[in-house]
GUNU-357605 format. One record per residue (C-alpha): residue number from 1; residue in three letters; x, y, z. Coordinates in steps of 0.5 Angstrom, whole numbers, plus 500, padded with zeros to 3 digits. Example, Ala and Ser with C-alpha at 12.3 -4.5 7.8 and 13.67 -1.06 7.14 Angstrom:
// residues 2
BAMAR   resi   resn    xx    yy    zz
BAMAR      1    ALA   525   491   516
BAMAR      2    SER   527   498   514
//
This chain:
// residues 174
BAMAR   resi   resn    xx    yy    zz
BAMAR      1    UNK   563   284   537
BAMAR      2    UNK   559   289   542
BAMAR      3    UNK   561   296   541
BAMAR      4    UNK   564   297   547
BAMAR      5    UNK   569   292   545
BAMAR      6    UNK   569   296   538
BAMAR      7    UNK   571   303   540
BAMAR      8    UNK   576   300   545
BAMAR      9    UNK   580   295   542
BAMAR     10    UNK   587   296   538
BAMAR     11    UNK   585   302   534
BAMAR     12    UNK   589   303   528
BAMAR     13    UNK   592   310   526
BAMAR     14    UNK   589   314   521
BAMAR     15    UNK   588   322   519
BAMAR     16    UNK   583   326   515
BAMAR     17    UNK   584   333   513
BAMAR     18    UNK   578   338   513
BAMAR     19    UNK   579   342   509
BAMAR     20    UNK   577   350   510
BAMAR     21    UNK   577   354   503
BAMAR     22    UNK   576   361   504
BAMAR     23    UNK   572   363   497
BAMAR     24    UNK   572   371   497
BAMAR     25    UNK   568   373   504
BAMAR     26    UNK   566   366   506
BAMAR     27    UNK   569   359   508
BAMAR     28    UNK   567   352   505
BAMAR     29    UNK   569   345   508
BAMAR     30    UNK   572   340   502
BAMAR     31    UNK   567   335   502
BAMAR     32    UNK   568   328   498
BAMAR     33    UNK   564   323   497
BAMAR     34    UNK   567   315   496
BAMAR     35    UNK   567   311   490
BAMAR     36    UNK   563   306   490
BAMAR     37    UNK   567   301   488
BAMAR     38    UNK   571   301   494
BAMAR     39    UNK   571   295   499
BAMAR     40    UNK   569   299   506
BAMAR     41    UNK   565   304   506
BAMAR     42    UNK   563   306   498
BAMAR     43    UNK   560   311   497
BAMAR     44    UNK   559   315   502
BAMAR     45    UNK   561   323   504
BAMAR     46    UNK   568   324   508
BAMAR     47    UNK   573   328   509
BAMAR     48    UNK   579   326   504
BAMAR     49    UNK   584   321   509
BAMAR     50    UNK   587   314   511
BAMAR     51    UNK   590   309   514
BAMAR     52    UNK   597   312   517
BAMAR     53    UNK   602   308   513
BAMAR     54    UNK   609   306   516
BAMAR     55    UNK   613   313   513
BAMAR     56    UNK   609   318   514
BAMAR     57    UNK   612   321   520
BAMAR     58    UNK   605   324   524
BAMAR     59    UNK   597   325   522
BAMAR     60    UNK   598   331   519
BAMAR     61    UNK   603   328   514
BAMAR     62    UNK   598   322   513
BAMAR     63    UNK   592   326   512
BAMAR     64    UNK   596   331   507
BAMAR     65    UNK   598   326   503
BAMAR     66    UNK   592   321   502
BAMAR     67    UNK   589   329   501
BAMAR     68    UNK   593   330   495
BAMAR     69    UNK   592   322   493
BAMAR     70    UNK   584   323   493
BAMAR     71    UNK   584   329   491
BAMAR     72    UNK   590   332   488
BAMAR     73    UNK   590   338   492
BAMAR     74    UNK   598   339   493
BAMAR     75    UNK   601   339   500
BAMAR     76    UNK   604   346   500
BAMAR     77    UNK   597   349   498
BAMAR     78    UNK   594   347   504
BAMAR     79    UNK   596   350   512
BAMAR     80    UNK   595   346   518
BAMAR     81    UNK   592   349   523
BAMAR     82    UNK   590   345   528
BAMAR     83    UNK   587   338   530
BAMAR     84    UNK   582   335   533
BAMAR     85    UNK   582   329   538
BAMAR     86    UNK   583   322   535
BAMAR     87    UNK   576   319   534
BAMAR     88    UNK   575   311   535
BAMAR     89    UNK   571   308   529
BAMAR     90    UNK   567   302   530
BAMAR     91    UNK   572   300   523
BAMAR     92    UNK   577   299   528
BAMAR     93    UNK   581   306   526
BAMAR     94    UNK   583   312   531
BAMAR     95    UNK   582   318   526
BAMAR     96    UNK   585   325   527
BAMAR     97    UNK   582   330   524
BAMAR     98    UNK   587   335   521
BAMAR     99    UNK   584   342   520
BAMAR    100    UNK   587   346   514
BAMAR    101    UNK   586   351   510
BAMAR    102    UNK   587   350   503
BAMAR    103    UNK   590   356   498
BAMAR    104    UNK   584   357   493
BAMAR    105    UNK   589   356   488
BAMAR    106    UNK   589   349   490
BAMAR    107    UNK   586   345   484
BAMAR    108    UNK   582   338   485
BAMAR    109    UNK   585   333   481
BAMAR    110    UNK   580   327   482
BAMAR    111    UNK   582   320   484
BAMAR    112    UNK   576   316   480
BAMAR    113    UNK   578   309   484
BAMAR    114    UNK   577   312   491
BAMAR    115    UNK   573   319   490
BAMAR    116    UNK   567   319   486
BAMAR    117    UNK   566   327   487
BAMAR    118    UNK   568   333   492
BAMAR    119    UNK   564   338   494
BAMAR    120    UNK   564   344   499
BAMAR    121    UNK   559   346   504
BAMAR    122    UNK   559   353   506
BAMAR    123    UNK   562   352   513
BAMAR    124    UNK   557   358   517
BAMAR    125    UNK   552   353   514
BAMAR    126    UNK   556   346   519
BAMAR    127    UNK   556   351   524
BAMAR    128    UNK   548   353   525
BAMAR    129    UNK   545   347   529
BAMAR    130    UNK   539   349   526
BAMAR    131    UNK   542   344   520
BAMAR    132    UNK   542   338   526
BAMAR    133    UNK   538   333   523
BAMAR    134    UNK   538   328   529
BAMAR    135    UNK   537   321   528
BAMAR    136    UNK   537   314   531
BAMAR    137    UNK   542   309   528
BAMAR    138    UNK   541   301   529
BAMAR    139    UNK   548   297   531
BAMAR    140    UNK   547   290   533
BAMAR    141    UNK   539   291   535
BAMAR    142    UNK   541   298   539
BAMAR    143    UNK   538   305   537
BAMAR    144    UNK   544   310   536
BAMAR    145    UNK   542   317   537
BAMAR    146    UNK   546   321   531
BAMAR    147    UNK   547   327   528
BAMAR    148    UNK   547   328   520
BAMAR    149    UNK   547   334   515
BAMAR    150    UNK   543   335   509
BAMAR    151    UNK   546   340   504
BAMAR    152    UNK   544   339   497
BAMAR    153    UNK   541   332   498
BAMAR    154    UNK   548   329   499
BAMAR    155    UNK   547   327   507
BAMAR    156    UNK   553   328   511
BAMAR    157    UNK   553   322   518
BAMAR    158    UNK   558   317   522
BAMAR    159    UNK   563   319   524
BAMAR    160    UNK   564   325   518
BAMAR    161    UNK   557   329   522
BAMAR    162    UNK   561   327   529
BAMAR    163    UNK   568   331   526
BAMAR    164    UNK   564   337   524
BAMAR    165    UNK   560   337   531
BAMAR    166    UNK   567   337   534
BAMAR    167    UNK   569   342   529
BAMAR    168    UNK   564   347   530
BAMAR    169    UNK   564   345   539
BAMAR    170    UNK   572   349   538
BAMAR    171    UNK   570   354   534
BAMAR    172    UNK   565   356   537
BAMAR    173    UNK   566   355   545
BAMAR    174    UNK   573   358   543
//
């Protein structure tokens, strides 16, 4: 299937949260990288979330509850504070990253079986370009030009990177 045809088709709805923790003066971003034992995209960094499921009543509850599931960390510590638009995946998903900001009382109760660890990147680090590292990616014999991330040798690309490039075009252009 071309990649047109990818990001067009029937998307399913999915939500993510990013996660901004402030720690005393300074903001992080939760970061996590996924299992490796996972079917689709093992072991890769991501913001915590999934697939919309039937009883979730919108994004933001799809987001927080895959979040509490991955992560452990509890609805009620986190306050949703903005969305970005949804993103088509080449996956076949319609992501909706959902902006939060998490109590840092919040405690991280790890899901082995889909998260292999979490991190946080200081998000003044996510909003300086000069961290942009530019790359081209192969899809179907056709080179991609991308933006990926390098903190502390965990590289952050896809669709993770293209959610920080929205992010920060807001903040800043806000």
């Amino acid at each position: 299937m071309a990649l047109r045809e990818r990001l067009t088709a029937k998307l399913t709805p999915a939500g993510v949260l990013i996660p901004v923790i402030e720690r005393g003066s300074e903001l992080s971003v939760l970061l996590t990288q996924r299992s490796a034992e996972l079917k689709h995209h093992a072991g890769q960094i991501s913001f915590p979330g999934g697939r919309m499921e039937e009883h979730d009543e919108d994004v933001a509850m799809t987001a927080l509850r895959e979040t509490h599931e991955e992560v452990g960390i509890d609805p009620q510590h986190v306050s949703v504070i903005g969305y970005l638009g949804p993103m088509p995946t080449i996956t076949g998903y319609a992501v909706t990253p959902v902006v939060g900001l998490v109590s840092d009382v919040a405690e991280l109760v790890i899901d082995r079986s889909e998260v292999e660890f979490a991190f946080e990147v200081p998000l003044e680090f996510l909003l300086d370009a000069r961290n942009d590292k530019r790359v081209e990616r192969q899809f179907q014999g056709r080179a991609i030009p991308m933006v990926e991330f390098h903190y502390e040798q965990r590289r952050i690309w896809g669709a993770t990177a293209h959610m920080v490039l929205v992010l920060r075009q807001y903040l800043i252009n806000k």
